[in-house]
C-alpha positions as CSV (number, residue, x, y, z in Angstrom):
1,X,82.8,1.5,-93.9
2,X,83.1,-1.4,-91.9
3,X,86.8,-2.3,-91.0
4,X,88.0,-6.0,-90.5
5,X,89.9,-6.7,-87.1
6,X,92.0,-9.3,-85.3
7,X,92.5,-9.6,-81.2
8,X,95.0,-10.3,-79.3
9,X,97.4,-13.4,-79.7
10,X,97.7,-14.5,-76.7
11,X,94.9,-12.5,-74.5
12,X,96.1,-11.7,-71.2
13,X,93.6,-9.5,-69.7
14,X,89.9,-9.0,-69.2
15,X,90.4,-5.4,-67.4
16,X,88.0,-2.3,-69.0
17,X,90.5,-0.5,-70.8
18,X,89.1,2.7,-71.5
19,X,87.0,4.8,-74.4
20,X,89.6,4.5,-77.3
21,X,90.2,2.3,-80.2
22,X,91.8,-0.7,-78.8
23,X,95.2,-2.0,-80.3
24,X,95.7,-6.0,-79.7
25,X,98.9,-6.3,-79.0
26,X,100.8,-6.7,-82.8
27,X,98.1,-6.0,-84.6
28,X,94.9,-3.3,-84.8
29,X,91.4,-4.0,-84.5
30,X,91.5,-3.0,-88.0
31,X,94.1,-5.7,-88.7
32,X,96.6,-3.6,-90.0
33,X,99.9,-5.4,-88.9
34,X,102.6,-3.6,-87.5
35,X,105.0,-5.3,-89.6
36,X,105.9,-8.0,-91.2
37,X,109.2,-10.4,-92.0
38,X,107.9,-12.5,-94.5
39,X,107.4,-11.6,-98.7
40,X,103.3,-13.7,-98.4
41,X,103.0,-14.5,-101.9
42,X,106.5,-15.9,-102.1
43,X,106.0,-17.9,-99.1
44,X,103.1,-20.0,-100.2
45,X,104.6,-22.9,-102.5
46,X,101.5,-23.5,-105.4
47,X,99.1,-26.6,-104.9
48,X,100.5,-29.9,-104.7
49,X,98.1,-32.9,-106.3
50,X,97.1,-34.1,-103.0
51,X,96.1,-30.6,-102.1
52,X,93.8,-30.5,-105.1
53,X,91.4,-32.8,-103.5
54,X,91.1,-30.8,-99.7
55,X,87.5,-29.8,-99.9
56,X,87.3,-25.9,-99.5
57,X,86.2,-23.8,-97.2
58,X,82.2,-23.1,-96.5
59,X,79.7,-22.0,-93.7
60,X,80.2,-25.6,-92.0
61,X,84.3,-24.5,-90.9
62,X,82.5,-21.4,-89.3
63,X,80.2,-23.0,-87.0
64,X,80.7,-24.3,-83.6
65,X,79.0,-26.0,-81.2
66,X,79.0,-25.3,-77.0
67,X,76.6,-26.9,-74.9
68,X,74.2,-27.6,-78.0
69,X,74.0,-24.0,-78.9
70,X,75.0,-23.6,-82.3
71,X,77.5,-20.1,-82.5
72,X,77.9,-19.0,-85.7
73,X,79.5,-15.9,-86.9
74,X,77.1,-13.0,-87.8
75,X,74.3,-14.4,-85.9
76,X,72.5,-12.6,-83.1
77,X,74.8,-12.7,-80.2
78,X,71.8,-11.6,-77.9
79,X,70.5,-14.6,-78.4
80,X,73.1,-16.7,-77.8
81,X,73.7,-14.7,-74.3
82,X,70.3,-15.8,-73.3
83,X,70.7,-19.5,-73.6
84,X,74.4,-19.8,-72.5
85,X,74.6,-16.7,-69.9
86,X,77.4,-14.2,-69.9
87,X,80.2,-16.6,-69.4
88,X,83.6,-14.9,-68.0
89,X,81.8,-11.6,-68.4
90,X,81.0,-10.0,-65.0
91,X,80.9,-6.7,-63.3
92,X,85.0,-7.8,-62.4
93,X,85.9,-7.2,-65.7
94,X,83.2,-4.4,-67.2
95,X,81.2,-6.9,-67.9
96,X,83.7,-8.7,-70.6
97,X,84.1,-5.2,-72.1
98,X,87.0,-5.2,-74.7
99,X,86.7,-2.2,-76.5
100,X,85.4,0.4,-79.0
101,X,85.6,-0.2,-83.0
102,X,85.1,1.2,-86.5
103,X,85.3,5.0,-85.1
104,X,83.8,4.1,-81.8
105,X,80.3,2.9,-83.3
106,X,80.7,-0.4,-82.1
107,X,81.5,-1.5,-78.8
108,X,83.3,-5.0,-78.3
109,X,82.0,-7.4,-75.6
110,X,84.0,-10.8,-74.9
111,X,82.1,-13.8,-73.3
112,X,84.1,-17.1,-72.4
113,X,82.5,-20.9,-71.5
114,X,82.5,-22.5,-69.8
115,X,83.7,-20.0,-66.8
116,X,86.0,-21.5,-65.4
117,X,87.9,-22.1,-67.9
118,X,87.1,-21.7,-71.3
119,X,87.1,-23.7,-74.3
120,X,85.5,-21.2,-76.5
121,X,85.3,-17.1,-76.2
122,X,82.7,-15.6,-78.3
123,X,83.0,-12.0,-79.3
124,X,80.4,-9.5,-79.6
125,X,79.8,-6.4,-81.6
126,X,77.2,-4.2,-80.3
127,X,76.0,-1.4,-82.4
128,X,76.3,1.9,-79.9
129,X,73.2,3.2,-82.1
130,X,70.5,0.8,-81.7
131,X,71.6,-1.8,-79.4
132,X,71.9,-4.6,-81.8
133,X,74.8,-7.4,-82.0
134,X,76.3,-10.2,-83.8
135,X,79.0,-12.9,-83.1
136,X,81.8,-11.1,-85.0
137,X,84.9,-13.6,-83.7
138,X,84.9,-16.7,-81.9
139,X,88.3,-18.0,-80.5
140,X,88.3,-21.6,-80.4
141,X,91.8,-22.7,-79.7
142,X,91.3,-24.9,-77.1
143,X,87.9,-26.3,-78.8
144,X,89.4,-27.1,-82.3
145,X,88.2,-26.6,-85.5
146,X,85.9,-29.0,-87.1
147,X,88.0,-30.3,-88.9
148,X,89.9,-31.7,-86.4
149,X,92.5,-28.7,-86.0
150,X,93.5,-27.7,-82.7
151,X,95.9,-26.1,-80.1
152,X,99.7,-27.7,-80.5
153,X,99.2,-29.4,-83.7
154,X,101.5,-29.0,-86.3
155,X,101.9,-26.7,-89.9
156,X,102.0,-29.6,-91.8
157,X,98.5,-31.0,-90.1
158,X,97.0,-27.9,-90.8
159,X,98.3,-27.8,-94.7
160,X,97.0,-31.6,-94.7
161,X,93.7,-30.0,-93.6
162,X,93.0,-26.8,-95.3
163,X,95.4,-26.7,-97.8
164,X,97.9,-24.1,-98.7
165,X,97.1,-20.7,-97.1
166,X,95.6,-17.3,-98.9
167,X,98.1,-15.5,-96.9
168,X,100.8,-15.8,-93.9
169,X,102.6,-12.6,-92.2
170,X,105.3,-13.3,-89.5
171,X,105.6,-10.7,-87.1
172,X,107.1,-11.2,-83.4
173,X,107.9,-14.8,-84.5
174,X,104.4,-15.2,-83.9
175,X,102.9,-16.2,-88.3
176,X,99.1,-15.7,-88.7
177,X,97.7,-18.2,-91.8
178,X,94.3,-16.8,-92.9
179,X,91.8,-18.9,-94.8
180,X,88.4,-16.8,-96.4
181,X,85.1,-17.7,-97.4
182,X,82.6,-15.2,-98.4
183,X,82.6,-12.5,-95.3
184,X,84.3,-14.8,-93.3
185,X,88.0,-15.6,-92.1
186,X,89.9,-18.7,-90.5
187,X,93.0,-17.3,-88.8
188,X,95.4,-19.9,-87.2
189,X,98.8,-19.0,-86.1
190,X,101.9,-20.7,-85.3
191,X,105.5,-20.6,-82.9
192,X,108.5,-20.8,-84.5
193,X,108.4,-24.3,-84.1
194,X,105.7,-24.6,-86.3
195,X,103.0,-25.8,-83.5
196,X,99.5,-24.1,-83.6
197,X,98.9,-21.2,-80.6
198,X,95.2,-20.0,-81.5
199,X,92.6,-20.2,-83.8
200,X,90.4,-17.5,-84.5
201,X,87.0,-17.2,-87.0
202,X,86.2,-13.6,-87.7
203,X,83.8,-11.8,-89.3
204,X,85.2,-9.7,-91.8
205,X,82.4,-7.4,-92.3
């Protein structure tokens, strides 16, 4: 079966780190967190009116655009290598290698754009059997969300945005909000001063 996972919050390093299941930093690659400080179902106050109206979530919060390539997750990340290059990904860093996953058969590949310095990092999963891949996480903290969402902005914007969250767990004073549709997952996570660090899209599959 195919596990969900979450990378790093703050990513520090590009350096191959060898054949093993890869553990970013609080959490696993199958998203199984460490611990957590907060009761999630008695954090999240119920809808307030206004709330009622936020439209909710559908394919158009999971698609991004970089250099008028459209990156959505799921979609053939081969593809999307041939018409925006390999990004940060070089023989420096193993070629943007990240990791394995799911019992090593998938290997995780991690392109950034522009080079320099990157507003978007897409993540690919290649399937060790056949070859094949897919965009299965796209970091795009420093490109926003299109909604308007982006790095430093506050809790209450994104509650004004998205609405109340499906779930929040603290851990490291470091609280991931996740927002689903379908196969799909809007992570966001804030400080302790309530100002936005990263924002993730994953593929849940």
């Amino acid at each position: 079966m195919k596990r969900k996972y979450i990378l790093m919050i703050l990513i520090c390093s590009l350096t191959f780190i060898g054949c093993k299941d890869i553990n970013y930093a609080n959490s696993t690659i199958n998203n199984k967190p460490a611990t957590s400080t907060t009761n999630n179902q008695d954090k999240i106050p119920p809808l307030t009116e206004p709330q009622k109206d936020i439209k909710p979530l559908d394919n158009d919060d999971f698609i991004v655009t970089y250099n008028n390539v459209s990156l959505s997750l799921g979609n053939d990340a081969g593809k999307v290598l041939q018409q925006l290059g390999q990004g940060t990904a070089n023989e420096n860093n193993n070629f943007g290698f990240v990791g394995y996953h799911d019992e090593n058969k998938y290997k995780i590949f991690m392109h950034g754009y522009p080079t320099s310095s990157p507003i978007v990092t897409l993540y690919s999963k290649v399937t060790i059997s056949d070859g094949t891949s897919i965009i299965s996480q796209l970091d795009i903290t420093n490109l926003g969300t299109n909604r308007g969402l982006g790095k430093k902005d506050s809790y209450s914007k994104m509650i004004a945005l998205y609405g109340n969250p499906k779930k929040e767990v603290t851990e490291n004073n470091i609280t991931k909000c996740s927002y689903s549709f379908e196969n799909k997952e809007l992570d966001i996570f804030y400080n302790s001063i309530k100002e936005i660090v990263q924002i993730l899209l994953v593929d849940t599959d």
